[in-house]
DOMAR-169644 format. One line per field, with one value per residue (C-alpha): residue number from 1; residue in three letters; x, y, z. Coordinates in steps of 0.5 Angstrom, whole numbers, always signed. Layout:
REM DOMAR-169644
num NUM|...
residuo ala|...
X X|...
Y Y|...
Z Z|...
***
This chain:
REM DOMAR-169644
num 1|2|3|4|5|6|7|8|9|10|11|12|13|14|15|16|17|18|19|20|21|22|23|24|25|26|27|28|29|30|31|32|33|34|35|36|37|38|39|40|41|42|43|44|45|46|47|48|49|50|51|52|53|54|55|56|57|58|59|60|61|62|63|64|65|66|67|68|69|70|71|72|73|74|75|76|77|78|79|80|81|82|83|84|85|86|87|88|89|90|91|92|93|94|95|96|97|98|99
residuo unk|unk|unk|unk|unk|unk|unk|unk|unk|unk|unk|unk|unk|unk|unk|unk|unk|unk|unk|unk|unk|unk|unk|unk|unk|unk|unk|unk|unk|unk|unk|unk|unk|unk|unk|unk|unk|unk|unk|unk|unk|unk|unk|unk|unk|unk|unk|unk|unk|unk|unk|unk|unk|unk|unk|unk|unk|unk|unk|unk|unk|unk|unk|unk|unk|unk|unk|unk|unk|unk|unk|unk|unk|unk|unk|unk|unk|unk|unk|unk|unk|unk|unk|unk|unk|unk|unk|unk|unk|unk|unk|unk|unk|unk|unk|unk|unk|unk|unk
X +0|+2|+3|+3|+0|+5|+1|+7|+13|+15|+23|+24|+30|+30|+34|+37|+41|+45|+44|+47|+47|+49|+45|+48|+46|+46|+48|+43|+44|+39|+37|+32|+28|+25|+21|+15|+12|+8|+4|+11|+13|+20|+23|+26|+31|+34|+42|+42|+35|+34|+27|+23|+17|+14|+14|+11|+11|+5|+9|+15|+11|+9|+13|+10|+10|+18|+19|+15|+17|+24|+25|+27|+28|+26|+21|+27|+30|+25|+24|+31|+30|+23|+28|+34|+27|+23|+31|+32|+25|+23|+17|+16|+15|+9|+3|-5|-8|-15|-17
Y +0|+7|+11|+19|+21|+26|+32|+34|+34|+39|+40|+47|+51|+57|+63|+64|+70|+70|+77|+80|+87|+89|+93|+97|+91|+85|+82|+78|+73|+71|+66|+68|+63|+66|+61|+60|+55|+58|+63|+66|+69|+68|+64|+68|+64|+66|+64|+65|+62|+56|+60|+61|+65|+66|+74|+79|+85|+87|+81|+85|+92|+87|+89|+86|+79|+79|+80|+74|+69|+72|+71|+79|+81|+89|+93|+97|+91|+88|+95|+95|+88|+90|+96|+91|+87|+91|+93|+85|+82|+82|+82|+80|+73|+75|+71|+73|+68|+69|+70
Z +0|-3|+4|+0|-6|-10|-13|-17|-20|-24|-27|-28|-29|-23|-23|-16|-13|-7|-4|+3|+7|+14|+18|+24|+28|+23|+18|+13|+7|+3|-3|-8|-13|-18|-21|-25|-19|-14|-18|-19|-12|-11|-6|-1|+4|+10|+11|+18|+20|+15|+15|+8|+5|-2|-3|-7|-7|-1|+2|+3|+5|+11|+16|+23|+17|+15|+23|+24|+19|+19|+26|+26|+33|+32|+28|+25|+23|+19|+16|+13|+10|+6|+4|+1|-2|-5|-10|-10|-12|-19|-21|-28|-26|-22|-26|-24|-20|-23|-30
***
C-alpha cells in the first residue's frame, strides 16, 4: 500500500540570486528563487534561520510579517529588509492567480 499521493513533480530550471547586507545590528544572507511555481513568487530564504517564505510585493511591504516569518527581533530591522527586497525581487515572474 502507497503511503502518500504526489501531487506534482514538475522539473524547472530556476533562476537563483544569493544577496546579502548589514545593517548597523546585523548581517543577513538570502537566497531568492524566482520560479514560474507557486504562481510565480520567489522563494526567499534566509541563510542565518533556514527559514523560508513565498514573497510579492505586498508580502515584502508587510512589516510585522517578515519579522515574524524571518524571526526578526525588532521593527526596524524588518524595516531594513523590506527596504533591501523591495531593490531584490522581480516582478516580472509574478502570474495572476485568476483570469
Amino acid at each position: 500500500m502507497e503511503l502518500y499521493e504526489t501531487l506534482y513533480d514538475e522539473h524547472e530550471r530556476a533562476d537563483v540570486r544569493f544577496v546579502g547586507f548589514t545593517t548597523d545590528h546585523i548581517r543577513y544572507d538570502f537566497g531568492i528563487v524566482y520560479t514560474q511555481m507557486f504562481l510565480g513568487k520567489p522563494l526567499v530564504i534566509c541563510m542565518q534561520t533556514g527559514r523560508s517564505a513565498l514573497l510579492d510585493s505586498s508580502d515584502i511591504k508587510n512589516i510585522e510579517y517578515l519579522k515574524t516569518v524571518f524571526c526578526i527581533s525588532s521593527l526596524k530591522e524588518a524595516e531594513d529588509v523590506s527596504l533591501f527586497l523591495k531593490q531584490y525581487l522581480s516582478t516580472s515572474f509574478y502570474i495572476e492567480q485568476y483570469t
